[in-house]
N, C-alpha and C positions, 0 to 999 in steps of 0.2 A: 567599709568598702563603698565605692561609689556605685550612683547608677550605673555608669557606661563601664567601669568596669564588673559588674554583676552580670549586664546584659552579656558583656563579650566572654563570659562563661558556658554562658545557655548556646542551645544546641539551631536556635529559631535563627535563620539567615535573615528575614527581612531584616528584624531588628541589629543583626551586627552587623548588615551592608548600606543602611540606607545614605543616600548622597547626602553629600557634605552641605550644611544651612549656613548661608548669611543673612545676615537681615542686614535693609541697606535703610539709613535714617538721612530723611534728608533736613539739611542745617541752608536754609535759601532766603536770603531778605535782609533788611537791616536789622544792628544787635540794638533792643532797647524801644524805650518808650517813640512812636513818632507825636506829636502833638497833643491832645487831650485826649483823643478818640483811637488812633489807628494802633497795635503793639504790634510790634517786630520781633526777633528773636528773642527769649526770656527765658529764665530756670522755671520759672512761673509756667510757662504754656509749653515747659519743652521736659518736665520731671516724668509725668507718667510715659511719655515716647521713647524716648532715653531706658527706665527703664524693661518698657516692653524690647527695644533692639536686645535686651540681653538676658531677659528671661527665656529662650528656649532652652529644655534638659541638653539638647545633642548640636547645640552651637558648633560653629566651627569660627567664625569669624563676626567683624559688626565693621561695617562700609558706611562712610557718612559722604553723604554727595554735597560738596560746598560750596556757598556759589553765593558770598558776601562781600560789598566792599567794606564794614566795618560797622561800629556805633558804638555800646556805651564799652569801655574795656572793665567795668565791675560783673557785666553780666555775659561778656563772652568770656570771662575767671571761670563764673559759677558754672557754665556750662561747661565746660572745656573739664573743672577738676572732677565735677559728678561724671563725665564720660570715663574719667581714668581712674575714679571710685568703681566702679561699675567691670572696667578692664581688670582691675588689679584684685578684684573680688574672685569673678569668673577665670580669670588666666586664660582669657580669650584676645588674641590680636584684633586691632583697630587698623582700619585702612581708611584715608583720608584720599577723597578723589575731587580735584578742584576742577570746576568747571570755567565758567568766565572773566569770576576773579576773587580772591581770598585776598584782602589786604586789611592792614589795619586788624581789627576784631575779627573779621573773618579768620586772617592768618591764626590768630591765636586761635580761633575755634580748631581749625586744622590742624593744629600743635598736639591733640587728644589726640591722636593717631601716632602708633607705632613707624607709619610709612605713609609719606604725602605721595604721589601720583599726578599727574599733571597731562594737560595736553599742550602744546607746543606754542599755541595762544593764547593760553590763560595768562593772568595778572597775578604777580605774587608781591608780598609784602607789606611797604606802608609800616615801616616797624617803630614808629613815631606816635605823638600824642598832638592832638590839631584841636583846636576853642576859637569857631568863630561869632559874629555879633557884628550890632550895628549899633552905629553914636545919633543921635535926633536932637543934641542939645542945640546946635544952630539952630534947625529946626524951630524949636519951641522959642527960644529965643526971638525969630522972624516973627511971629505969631504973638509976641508977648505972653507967652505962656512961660507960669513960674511952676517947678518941681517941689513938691514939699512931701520927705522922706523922713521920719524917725525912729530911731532904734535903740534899743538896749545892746550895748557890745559895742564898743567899736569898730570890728571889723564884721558886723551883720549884714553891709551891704559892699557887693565887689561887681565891679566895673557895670554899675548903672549904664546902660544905654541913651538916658535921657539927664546926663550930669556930664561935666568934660575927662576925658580919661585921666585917672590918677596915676601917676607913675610907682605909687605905693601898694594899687591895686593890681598893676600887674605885673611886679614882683612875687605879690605873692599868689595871682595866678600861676604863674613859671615854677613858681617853688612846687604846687600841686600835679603839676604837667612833668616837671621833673620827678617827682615822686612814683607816679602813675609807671612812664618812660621804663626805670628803673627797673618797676616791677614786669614789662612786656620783658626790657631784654634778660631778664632771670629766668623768667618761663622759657625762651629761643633757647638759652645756653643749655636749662636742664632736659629739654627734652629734644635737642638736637646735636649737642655737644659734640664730637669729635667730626661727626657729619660736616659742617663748618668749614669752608674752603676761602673763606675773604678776612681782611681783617676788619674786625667790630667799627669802626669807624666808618668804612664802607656798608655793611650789612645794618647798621642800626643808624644810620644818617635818614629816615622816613623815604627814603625812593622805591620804587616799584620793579620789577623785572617782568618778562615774560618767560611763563614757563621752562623754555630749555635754559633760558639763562639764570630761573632759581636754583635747578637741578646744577648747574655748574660751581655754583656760591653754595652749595648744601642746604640750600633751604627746603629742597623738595629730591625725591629720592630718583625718577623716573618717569617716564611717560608712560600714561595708560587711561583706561575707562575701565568700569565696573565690571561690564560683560566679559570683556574680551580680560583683563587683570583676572579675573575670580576663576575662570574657566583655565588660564593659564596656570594658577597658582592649587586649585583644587578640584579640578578634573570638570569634563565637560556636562557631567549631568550634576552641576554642584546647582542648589536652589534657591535665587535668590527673593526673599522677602521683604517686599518694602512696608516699613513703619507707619500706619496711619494716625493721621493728626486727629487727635476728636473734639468739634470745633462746630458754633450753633451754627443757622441756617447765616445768619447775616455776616457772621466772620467769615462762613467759605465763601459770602456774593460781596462782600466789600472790605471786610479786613478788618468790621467795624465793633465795637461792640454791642450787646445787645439792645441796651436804651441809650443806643446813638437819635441826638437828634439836631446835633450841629455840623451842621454840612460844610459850613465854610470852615467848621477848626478840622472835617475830616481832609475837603480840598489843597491846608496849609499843609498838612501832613504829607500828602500824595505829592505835593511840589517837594517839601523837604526830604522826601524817599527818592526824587528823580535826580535831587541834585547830590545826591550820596554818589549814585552809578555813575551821573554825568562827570564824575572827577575823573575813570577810569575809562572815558570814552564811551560808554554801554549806553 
């Protein structure tokens, strides 16, 4: 017999009335490494948060507030499958509540939730695999500057930025993008399936919606926010607990790590963090 139902034996009211708990985790930032110094969303810095949202005895739910445009899709997998390790252990519903915009990695973070939630201007989607970069070989060339690279493997080195583009290396980029691709849209299919209102060619072409128009294509279930959703769905003295991050003095004043001491690769990063949002308008 379990706890809760042991307690709802016993004759003690507090214990068999008390208000319904969610913990609410918040999943906010870019997915993955930003440059050599800054980390963004990771299984790494998000395992023990994760699972404190699901360790209380007398859970009722676990709310993740979302609010990504995307990054690496290996580490919003690992996050996304530990949230529904964590569900499917507890047999606790997951509510996903998207704030400015879930696209890309973020969307799939949001995919751990039994029910997406949206407000009427968020950003949903992005359901594509994107590899940008830059070529210098004019560059070096203008300069008389010679590149000298070697490898063991032939295919050890893919699309040098300071070599002319090989049409052989980005084949077989494509081929991994297509791999990658594949695997987003399996995740959409298995944890939104019939929900689904477009056809795949439309929902999985990388375009973005705003919230009412995800909820129309079944990407997302409804409109709502945390307070006003949780009070609705589990009474008004339901109590919600947000998940604290536990994070040294300099990751909570810069993002940085501890023996940060290169400013300009953390500054590269904070420019590569702004140009994630700026795709989505933010």
């Amino acid at each position: 017999m379990d706890v809760e139902a042991l307690l709802a034996r016993l004759p003690f009211e507090p214990l068999r009335h008390r208000p319904p708990l969610v913990t609410v985790l918040r999943l906010s930032g870019i997915i993955g490494q930003l440059g050599p110094l800054r980390s963004g969303l990771s299984i790494a810095g998000l395992a023990q948060a994760i699972e404190r949202a699901f360790s209380p005895h007398f859970l009722t739910a676990v709310a993740l507030s979302v609010n990504s445009p995307g990054g690496s899709p290996a580490q919003a997998s690992l996050i996304m499958r530990r949230i529904r390790q964590f569900a499917d252990e507890r047999k606790v519903p997951v509510f996903a509540f998207v704030e400015d915009v879930a696209a890309s990695g973020g969307y799939w973070l949001a995919l751990a939730a039994d029910e997406i939630l949206v407000d009427e201007s968020s950003i949903l989607g992005s359901i594509g695999v994107i590899s940008s970069g830059f070529g210098f070989h004019g560059l070096l060339e203008r300069f008389g500057v010679e590149r000298r690279v070697y490898t063991q493997g032939r295919h050890k080195s893919l699309l040098d930025p300071f070599r002319p583009e090989s049409p052989e290396d980005v084949a077989r980029l494509t081929r991994l993008q297509a791999d990658i691709h594949d695997e987003f849209k399996a995740v959409v299919r298995a944890r939104r399936g019939d929900r689904l209102k477009a056809p795949e060619e439309e929902l999985f072409d990388g375009d973005v919606w705003t919230g009412r128009r995800a909820i129309e294509l079944g990407l997302a279930d409804g409109l709502g926010e945390i307070r006003h959703t949780m009070r609705a769905r589990f009474g008004e003295k339901v109590r919600l607990r947000p998940v604290v991050y536990q994070r040294g003095w300099l990751r909570r004043r810069f993002g940085l790590t501890r023996d940060a001491q290169d400013w300009a690769g953390a500054a590269l990063g904070a420019i590569e963090e702004r140009a994630w949002w700026a795709r989505y308008g933010l």
